[in-house]
C-alpha positions in Angstrom: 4.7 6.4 -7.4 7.6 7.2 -9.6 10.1 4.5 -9.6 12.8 7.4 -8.4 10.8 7.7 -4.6 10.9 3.5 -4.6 14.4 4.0 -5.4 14.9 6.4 -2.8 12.9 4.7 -0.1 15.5 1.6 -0.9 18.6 3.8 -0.4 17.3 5.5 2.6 16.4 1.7 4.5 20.1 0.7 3.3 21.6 3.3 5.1 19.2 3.5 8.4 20.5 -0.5 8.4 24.6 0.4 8.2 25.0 4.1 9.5 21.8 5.4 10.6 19.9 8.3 9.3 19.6 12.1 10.2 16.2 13.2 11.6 15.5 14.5 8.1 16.3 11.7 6.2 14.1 9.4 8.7 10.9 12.4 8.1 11.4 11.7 4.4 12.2 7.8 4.5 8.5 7.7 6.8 6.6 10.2 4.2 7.8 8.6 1.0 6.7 5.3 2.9 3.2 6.2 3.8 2.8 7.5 0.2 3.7 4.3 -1.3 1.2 2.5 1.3 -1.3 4.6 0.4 -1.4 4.1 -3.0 -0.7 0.6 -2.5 -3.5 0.6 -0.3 -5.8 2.4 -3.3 -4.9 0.5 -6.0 -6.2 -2.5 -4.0 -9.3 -1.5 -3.4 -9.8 -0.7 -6.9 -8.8 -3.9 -7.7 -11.2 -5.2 -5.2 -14.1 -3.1 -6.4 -14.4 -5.2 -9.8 -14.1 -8.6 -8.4 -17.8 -10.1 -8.2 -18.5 -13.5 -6.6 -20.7 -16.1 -8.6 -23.5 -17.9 -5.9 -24.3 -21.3 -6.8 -27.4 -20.4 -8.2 -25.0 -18.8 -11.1 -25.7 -15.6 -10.4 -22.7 -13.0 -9.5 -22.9 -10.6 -6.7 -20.7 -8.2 -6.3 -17.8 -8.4 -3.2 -18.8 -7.2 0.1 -16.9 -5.5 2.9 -16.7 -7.5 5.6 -19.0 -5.8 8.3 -16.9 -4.8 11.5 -17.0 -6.9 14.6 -18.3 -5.1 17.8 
């Protein structure tokens, strides 16, 4: 994300705070928000993908997702 939309995401939360924003204004404020979750969101599993855990044997195993609880 282009430091521009983070600028613009900031400009647009300043002004919902003091005068509110037009129903356009709140569409862009949301898309330009999930956008910069999403990538957020990507470039921390990325992240996550090369971390690796070293077992006390001294052997390294890569991280796991957590399995999801039923």
């Amino acid at each position: 994300m282009e430091k521009k939309d983070i600028d613009r995401i900031n400009e647009l939360a300043r002004k919902k705070k003091t005068v509110g924003l037009t129903e356009a204004e709140v569409q862009e404020h949301e898309r330009l928000r999930r956008q910069y979750i999403d990538e957020f969101k990507e470039s921390l599993r990325a992240t996550l993908d090369q971390v690796y855990i070293q077992q006390e044997d001294g052997s390294y195993q890569k991280l796991q997702k957590k399995p999801p609880k039923n």
